[in-house]
N, C-alpha and C positions, 0 to 999 in steps of 0.2 A: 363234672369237674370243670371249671373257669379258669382257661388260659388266659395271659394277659399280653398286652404288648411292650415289655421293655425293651427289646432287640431294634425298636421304629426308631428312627433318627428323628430325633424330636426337632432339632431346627431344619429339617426339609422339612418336616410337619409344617414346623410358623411360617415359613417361606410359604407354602402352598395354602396356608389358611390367608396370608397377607396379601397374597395373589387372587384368591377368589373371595378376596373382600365383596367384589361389588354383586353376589350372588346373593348375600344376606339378607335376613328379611327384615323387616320391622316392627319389633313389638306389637305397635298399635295395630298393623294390619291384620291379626292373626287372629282365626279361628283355634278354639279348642285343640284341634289338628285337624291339618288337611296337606292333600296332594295337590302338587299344580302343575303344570308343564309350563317351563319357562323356556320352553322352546323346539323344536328339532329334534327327538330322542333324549332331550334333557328336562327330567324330574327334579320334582322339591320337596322335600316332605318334613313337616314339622310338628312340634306339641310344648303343651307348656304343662304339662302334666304326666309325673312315670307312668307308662302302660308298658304291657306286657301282649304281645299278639302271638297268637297260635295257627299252627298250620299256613306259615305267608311263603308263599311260591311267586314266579315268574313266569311267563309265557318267553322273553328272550330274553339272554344272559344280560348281566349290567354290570358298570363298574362304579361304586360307590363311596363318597366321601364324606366323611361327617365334619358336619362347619364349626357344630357346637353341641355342649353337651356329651355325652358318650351312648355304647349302643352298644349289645348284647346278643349273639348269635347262639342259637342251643338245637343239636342235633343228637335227640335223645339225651341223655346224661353227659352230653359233654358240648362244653360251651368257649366262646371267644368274647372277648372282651376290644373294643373299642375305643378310642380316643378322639376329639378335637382335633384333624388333621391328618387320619391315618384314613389309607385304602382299601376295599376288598371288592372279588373280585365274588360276583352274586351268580351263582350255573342256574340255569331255566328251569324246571318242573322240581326240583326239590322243596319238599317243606320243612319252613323254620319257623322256630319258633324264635318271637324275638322282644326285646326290651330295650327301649329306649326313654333315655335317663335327661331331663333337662339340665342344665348347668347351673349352680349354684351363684354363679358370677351373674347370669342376664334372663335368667329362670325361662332355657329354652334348651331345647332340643334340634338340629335341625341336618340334613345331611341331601347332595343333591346324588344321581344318579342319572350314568350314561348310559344308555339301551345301546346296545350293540345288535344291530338287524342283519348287519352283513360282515360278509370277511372279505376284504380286497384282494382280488385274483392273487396276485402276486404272492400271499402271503398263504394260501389253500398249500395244505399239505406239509409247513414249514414250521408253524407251529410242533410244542409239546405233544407230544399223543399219548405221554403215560408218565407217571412218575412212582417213586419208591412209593411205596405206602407207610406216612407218617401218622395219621390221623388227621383229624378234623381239624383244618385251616385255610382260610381264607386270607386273609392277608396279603395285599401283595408290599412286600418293601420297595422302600422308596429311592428313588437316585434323584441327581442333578436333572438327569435329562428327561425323567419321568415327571418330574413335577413342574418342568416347564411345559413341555409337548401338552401334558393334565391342562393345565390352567388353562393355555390358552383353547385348548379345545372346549373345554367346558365353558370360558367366558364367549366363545363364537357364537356355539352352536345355542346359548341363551340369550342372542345379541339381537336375532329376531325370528318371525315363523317359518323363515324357510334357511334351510343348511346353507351355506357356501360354500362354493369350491374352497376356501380357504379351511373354512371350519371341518369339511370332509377331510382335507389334507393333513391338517392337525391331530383327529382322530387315526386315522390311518400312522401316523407316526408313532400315536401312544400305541396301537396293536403292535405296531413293528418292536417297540421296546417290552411289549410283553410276553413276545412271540414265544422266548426259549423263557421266560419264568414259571417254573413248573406249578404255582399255586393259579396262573391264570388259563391254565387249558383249557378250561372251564367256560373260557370264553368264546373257543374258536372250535370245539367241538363236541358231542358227549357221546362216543360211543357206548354202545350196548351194556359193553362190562363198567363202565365207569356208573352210568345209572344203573345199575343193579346193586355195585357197589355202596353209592349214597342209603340206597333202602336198606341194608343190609345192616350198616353202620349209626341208623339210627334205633335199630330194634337188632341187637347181633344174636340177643336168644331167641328169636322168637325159630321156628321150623321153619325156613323159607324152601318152597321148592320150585318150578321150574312154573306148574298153575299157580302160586299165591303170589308171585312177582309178575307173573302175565299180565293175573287182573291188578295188579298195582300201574303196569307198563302198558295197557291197553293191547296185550299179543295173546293170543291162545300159547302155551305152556311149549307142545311142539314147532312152533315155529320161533320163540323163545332161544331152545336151545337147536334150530336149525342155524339162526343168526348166531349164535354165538360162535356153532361149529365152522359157519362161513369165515369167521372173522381168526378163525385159528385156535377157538380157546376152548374150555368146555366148563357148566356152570357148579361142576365141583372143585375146579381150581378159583374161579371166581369166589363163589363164598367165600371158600379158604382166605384167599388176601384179605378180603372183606376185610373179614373177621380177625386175621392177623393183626391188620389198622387198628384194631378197639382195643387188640391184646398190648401192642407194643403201645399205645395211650398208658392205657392203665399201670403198664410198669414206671412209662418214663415219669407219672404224674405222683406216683406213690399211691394210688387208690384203692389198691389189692395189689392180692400175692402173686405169686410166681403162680399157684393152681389155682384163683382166680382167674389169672390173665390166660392161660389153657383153658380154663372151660369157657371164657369169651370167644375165645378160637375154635371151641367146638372140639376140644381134646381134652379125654377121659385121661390121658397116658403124661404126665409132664417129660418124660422123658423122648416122647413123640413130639412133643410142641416142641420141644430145647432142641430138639435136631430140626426141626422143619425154620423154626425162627433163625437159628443160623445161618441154613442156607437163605434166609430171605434178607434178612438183615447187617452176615457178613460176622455176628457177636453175638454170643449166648442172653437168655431173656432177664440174670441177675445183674450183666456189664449195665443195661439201661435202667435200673432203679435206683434212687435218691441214696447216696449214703446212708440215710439217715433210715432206710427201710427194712423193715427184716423180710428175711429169705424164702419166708416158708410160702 
């Protein structure tokens, strides 16, 4: 299912596309598509042609803007939708599958990205460390202050081959502004249960146990679930939320039933799910489905 984004303030959008005018490329210079670094942890990446790429991961987290065109994020069966001037916030070792769409208006596609390699002392430990579990989003919204600190770090740090204290400073700003937004945790760290949770959410039926996420997570199985037990948690409450995330998707989106979205969460019992989704969620699992859906 393809979320979209109407909730984006569309004129921070133009402001921030108007702002990183001078990133844009040039028709005539362009390859078929291609990557390019336009500077200091700042990517570029274009096409003048839809494609559809599979399995696309990160070595370090990024924050990403698209200039032109739109773009298409899919993690297992369920997808985000992008615009010309909206943000997300890209976590490291996940694979996506993704689609990017040139624009009709200048038949391009085009979108840059921040690599984030470090987290400024100051800011260790202060960041998000967890958030409700909504589903699959990226996204980060936009403010005043977010799309000025944006531009001008992105126009810095592409301004020549090495960072400036200025251009450092800028970015540092934007982490400060995405410190407490819960869709950017992603940036600033990924503990244990949160990457178990991604694998989990893109395959929620598959058996996962403690060795088939090992070798996904490069750990032997027991030390797996020794990190987890370090960290407070243990990996049958993890799945659980996982999988809770794909259930309350599927209610919010209309996709399936009420015992669909239980046996997404790995509950034989609806009456088991309806009490555990409460306590997670605060509201039984029929308050989150569309009007317009039935019950069963």
């Amino acid at each position: 299912m393809l979320t979209d984004g109407h909730a984006t303030n569309r004129g921070l959008a133009r402001l921030l596309l108007e702002r990183l005018r001078p990133l844009a490329s040039r028709m005539d210079a362009l390859e078929p598509s291609q990557v390019r670094m336009r500077g200091p942890r700042l990517f570029g990446y274009c096409c003048v042609m839809r494609e559809r790429l599979t399995r696309i991961s990160t070595q370090k987290p990024r924050i990403g803007i698209v200039l032109s065109g739109e773009k298409e994020f899919w993690l297992g069966d369920a997808g985000q939708h992008f615009s010309a001037g909206d943000v997300f916030a890209l976590p490291a070792g996940v694979e996506f599958d993704v689609v990017n769409i040139p624009s009709d208006a200048n038949g391009l596609y085009e979108s840059v990205l921040v690599e984030i390699d470090h987290i400024p002392a100051a800011l260790r430990g202060h960041a998000v460390r967890a958030r409700q579990p909504r589903g699959f989003d990226l996204r980060i919204p936009l403010t005043a202050e977010l799309v000025d600190a944006l531009s001008h770090a992105a126009i810095l740090l592409g301004a020549s081959d090495h960072a400036t204290a200025l251009a450092e400073h800028r970015l540092t700003e934007v982490l400060m502004l995405l410190a407490r937004v819960p869709v950017a945790a992603c940036l600033f760290s990924r503990p244990l249960g949160e990457r178990i949770a991604w694998l989990v959410m893109a395959d929620p039926m598959k058996r996962w146990t403690a060795e088939s996420l090992g070798r996904e997570l490069g750990l032997a199985g027991s030390t797996l679930r020794r990190k987890l037990t370090e960290q407070g948690i243990s990996l049958r409450d993890t799945l659980a939320m996982a999988r809770m995330t794909v259930a309350h998707r599927v209610l919010q989106e209309g996709t399936g039933s009420i015992t669909e979205a239980a046996a997404a969460a790995g509950y034989a019992s609806r009456s088991h799910f309806a009490r555990r989704f409460r306590q997670v969620y605060g509201t039984p699992p029929a308050a989150v489905r569309p009007l317009n859906s039935a019950s069963t």
